[in-house]
N, C-alpha and C positions, 0 to 999 in steps of 0.2 A: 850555542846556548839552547840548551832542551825546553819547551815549553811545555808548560802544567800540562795535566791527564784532560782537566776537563776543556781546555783548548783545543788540545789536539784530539777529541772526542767531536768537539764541533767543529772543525774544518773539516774531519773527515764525513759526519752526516751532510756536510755542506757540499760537499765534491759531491758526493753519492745521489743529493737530490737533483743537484744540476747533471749529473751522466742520465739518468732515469727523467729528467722535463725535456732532455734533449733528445732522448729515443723517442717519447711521447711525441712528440714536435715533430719526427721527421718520419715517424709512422703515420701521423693525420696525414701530413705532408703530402706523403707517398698512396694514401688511399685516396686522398682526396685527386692528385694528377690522375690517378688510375680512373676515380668514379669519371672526372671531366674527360680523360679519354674516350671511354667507354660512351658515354652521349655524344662526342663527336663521331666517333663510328658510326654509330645508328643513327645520327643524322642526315652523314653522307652516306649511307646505306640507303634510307629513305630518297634522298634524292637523285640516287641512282639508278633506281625500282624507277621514279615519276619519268627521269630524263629518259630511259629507255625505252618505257612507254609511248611516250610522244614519237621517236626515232621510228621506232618499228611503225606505229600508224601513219608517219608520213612517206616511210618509203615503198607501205603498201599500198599508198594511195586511199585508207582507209579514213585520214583526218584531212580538216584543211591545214593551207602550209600557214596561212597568218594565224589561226590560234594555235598550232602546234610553237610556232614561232613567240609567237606573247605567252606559252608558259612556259618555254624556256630564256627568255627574257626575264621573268621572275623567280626565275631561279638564281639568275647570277645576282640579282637584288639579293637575294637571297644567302650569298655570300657562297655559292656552290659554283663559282666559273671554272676553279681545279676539278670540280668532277664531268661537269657540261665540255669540259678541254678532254676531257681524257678517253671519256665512249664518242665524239665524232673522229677523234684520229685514233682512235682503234681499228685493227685490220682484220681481225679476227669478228668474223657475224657481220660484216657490214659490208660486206665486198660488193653486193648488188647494190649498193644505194652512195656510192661516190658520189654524184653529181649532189645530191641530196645534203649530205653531208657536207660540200664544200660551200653551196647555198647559206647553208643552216652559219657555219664558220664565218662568212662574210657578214650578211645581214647584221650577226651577233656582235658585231666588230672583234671578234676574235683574232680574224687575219689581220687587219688593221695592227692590235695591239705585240701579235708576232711579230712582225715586222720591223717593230721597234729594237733591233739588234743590234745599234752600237753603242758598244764601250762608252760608259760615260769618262769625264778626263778626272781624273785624284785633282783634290782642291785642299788648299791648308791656309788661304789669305789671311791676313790681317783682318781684312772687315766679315769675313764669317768666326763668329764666335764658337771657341774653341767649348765641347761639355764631352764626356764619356757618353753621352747616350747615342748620338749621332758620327761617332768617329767611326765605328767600325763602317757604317751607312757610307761616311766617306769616303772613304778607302779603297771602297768596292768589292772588299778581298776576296769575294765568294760569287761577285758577279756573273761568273763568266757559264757559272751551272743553269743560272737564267736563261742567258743569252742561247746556249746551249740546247734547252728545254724546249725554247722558242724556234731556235732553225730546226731542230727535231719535228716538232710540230709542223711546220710547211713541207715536211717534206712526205710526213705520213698523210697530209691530206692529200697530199699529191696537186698542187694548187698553182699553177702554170706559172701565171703573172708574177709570182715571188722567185723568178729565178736570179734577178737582177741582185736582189737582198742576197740571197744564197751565195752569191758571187763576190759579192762585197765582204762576208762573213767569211770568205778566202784568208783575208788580209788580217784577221782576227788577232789580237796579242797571244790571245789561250791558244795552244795546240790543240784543245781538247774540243772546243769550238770548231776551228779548221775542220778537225778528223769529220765531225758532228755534219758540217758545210758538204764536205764532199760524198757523204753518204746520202745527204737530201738530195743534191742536184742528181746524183744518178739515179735516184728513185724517180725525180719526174723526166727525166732524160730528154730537157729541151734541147735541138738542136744548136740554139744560139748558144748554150751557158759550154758547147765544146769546147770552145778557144779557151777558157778558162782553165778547163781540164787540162788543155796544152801547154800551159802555161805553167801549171804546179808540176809537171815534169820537170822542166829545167829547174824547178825552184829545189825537188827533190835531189835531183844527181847536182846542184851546186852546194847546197847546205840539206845534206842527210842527215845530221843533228838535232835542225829543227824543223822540220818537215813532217808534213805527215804520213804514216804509216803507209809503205808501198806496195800491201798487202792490200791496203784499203782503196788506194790512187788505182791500180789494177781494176781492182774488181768493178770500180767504179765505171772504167772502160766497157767493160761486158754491158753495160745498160742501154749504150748508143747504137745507133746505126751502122755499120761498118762501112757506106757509103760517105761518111763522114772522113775514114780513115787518110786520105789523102792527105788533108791538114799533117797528119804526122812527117810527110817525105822531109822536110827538112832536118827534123828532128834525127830521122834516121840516119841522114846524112852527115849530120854534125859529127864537128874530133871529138866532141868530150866521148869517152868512150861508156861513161857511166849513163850519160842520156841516151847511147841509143840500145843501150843495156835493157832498160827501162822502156825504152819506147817500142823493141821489138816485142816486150812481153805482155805489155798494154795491148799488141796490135792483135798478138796470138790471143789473147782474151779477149778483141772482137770478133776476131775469127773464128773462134771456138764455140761464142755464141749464136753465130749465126749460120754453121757450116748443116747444119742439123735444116735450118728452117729454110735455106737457100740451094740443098742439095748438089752439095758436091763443087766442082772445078770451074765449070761453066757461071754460077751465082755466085761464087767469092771473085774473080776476075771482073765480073759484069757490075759488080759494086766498086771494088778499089778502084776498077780503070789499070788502062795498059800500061801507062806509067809505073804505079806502083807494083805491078805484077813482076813486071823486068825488075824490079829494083828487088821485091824476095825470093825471087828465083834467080836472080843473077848476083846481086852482090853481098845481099846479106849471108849466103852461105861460104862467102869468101872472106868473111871478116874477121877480126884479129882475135874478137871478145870470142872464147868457147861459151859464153850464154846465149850471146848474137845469133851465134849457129846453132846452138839447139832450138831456140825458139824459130829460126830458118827453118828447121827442118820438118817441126808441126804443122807452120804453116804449108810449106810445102807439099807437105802428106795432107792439107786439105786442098790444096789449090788442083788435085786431080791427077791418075793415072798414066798420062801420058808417058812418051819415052824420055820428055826435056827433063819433066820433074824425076822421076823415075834415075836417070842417070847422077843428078844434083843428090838424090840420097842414096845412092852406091858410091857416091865419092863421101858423102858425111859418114857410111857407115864406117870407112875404116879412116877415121879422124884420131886424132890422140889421145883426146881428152873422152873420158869412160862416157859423162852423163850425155854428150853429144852422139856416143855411138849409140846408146839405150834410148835417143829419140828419134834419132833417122832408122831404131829398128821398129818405133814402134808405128813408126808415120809410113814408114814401106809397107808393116801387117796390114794396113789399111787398105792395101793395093794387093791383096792374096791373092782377088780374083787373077792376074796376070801371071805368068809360068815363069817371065826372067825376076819378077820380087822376090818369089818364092826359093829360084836356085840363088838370089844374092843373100837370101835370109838362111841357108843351111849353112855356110861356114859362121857363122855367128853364135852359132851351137856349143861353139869351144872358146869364145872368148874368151879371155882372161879375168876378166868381174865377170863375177856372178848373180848383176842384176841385168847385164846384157844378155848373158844366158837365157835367165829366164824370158826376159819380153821376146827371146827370139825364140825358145820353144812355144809360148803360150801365141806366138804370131802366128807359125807353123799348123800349131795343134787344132786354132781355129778353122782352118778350112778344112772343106769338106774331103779332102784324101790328105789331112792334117796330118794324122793317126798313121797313116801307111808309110807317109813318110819319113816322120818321127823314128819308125820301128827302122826305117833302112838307114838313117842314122845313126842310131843307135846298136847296125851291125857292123857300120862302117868305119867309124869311130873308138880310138883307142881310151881316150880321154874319161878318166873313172867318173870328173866329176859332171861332164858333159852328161853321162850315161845319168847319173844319177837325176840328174835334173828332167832328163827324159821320162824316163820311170817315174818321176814325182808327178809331174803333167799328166802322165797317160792315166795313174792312178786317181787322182784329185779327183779328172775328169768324169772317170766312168768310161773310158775309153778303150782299152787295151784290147776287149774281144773286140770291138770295130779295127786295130790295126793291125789288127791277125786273120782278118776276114776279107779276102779268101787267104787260106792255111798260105804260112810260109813256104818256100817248096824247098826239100830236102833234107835228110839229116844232118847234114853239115850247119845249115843254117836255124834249125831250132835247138842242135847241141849246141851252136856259138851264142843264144840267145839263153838259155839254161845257165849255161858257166857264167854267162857275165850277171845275170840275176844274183845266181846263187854267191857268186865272187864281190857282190856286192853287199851283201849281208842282210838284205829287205827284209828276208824272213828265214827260219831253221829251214823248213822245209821248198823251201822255192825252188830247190831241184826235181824235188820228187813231184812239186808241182806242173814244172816245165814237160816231166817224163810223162806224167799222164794227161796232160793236153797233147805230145809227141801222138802218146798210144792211140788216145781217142782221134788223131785225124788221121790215121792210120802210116804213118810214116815209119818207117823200115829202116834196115840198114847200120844197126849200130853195132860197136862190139859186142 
């Protein structure tokens, strides 16, 4: 049924005003969030200007600490505790004034209210009255970026006494909590919160689904002592073959960190103890796992020079598995200074992968008659890509007039180095190149 003109004249101005009160409405709307935005920024701009002030005068000694303290007290009256939270556990400008800072944290009850990190429990009873405004509050369903927030926070203040909490945040339901957990405790790296560390190992290699990030569990290792590292021997020893997977690469990442600060073979042994030392030099590089062994074989090439280590990676070098031979070649580089690393590191030059190749030219090249020897490999060797690889190092480096100096001797030997240049196709001219380095060191004797 068609209705009159002047009906359908006024429902359509009647649509038309309601589309148009409705953009009006959501344009105020939208200016008006925007203006109240706008005053919250400059508000916490402002009291970000006042908190920093005070921060810098107390750590220059230039205010006292109880009225610096009581005007940042009235700040968080002030309804500014998310910004008074966020410049003391800032790491960036404050590094000299830690103690300062964690003072400032406590007093404030700031640590106090971090610490409040568990999970509340979901609640639906009968005698809590059921409304939309407080059900999602119930629920919790966002909780856990709080919780989060908060062990984050203990752990940039770096705040000792909260390791306990950190530990207990282990247990968290959010993975993302956990992850959060394990990043704090290795920030303050108390000795006591290790067994816990030890303990998310097996949690990782039984359930790696839900576990956290072993990327994270790792590095998290690099923050302790390596004096600690004994706690692992059981670990290492266990069947599961995924925990000591994990646990030798944890260990290499104590090692790693500390090989630098403890110099060498003598400071990683005088940390683990003789125990542990026989067990990476003696068993882990006999283990089933090709991960076991290549992380055996770092450690190894830091545990020092000797002939014991020294012969444990002349046997990893010629292992089956690639990524193990590319680690025992690059933990023997380490040992250049000695003449037998060096003759077990030339057949490695023809590898079959050519990322073994390279760590063993680049192991080679490093030492100081790196270059010379290279070049006598490179005469000695049929292998194009071997050659190749030589020549890429020598080049990279800046090297090639040091492994020609002093002059090759004979025409035989800088013709056979000429053809294999030029037979490799580096450049058009790289014969005529080779001819006038011949010329210039005066070597004779050709057709």
């Amino acid at each position: 049924m068609w209705l009159p003109a002047n009906q359908l004249i006024d429902a359509v101005c009647l649509a038309l005003v309601t589309v148009f009160g409705g953009v009006v409405v959501l344009a105020c709307a939208a200016v008006g969030q925007r203006v109240k935005s706008d005053r919250k920024t400059r508000k916490r701009e402002r009291c970000r200007i006042r908190v920093e002030s005070v921060l810098q005068g107390l750590i220059g000694q230039t205010q006292d600490y109880a009225a610096g303290l009581n005007l940042l007290r009235q700040e968080l009256r002030n309804r500014g505790a998310a910004t008074v939270a966020s410049i003391l556990v800032a790491e960036n400008g404050w590094k000299h004034g830690l103690e300062v800072r964690q003072r400032l944290a406590r007093d404030l009850g700031l640590v106090q209210a971090w610490q409040q990190v568990q999970p509340r429990a979901i609640c639906l009873s009968a005698q809590h009255q059921f409304s939309w405004r407080n059900l999602a509050g119930r629920l919790n369903l966002f909780s856990f970026l709080a919780r989060a927030k908060k062990i984050d926070n203990l752990g940039r203040i770096r705040y000792q006494p909260s390791w306990p909490v950190l530990a207990e945040a282990l247990d968290d339901p959010s993975p993302d909590v956990r992850e959060v957990a394990i990043r704090s405790l290795a920030a303050l790296g108390e000795s006591a919160s290790f067994p816990c560390l030890v303990k998310q190992l097996r949690v990782a290699a039984a359930f790696p689904e839900s576990a956290a990030p072993e990327r994270v569990l790792k590095a998290a290792f690099a923050r302790f002592p390596l004096r600690l590292a004994s706690q692992l021997m059981p670990l290492l020893q266990d069947s599961n073959v995924r925990l000591r997977v994990l646990t030798s690469q944890a260990l290499r990442e104590m090692a790693a960190a500390a090989h630098a600060e403890l110099r060498g073979a003598s400071g990683l042994a005088n940390e683990t103890g003789q125990e542990l030392t026989e067990l990476v030099l003696n068993r882990l590089p006999e283990d089933e796992s090709p991960e076991v062994r290549a992380a055996a074989a770092d450690l190894a090439g830091w545990y020092g020079e000797d002939a014991k280590t020294r012969r444990k990676l002349m046997r990893l070098i010629n292992d089956q598995e690639w990524f193990v031979r590319l680690h025992a070649v690059r933990a023997l580089g380490q040992q250049r200074g000695a003449e037998s690393a060096v003759t077990h590191l030339l057949p490695c030059v023809t590898d079959r992968n050519w990322r073994v190749r390279e760590a063993a030219v680049q192991a080679i090249g490093s030492g100081q008659d790196g270059p010379r020897q290279l070049l006598s490999a490179f005469l000695e060797t049929e292998d194009r890509y071997a050659r190749e690889q030589i020549m890429e190092e020598l080049r990279v480096s800046g090297r090639l007039a040091q492994a020609e100096s002093p002059p090759l001797t004979g025409y035989e030997a800088k013709k056979l180095m000429a053809d294999a240049i030029a037979d490799m196709g580096r450049t058009p001219s790289a014969r005529t190149m080779a001819a006038n380095r011949m010329a210039k060191d005066g070597v004779s004797g050709g057709p």
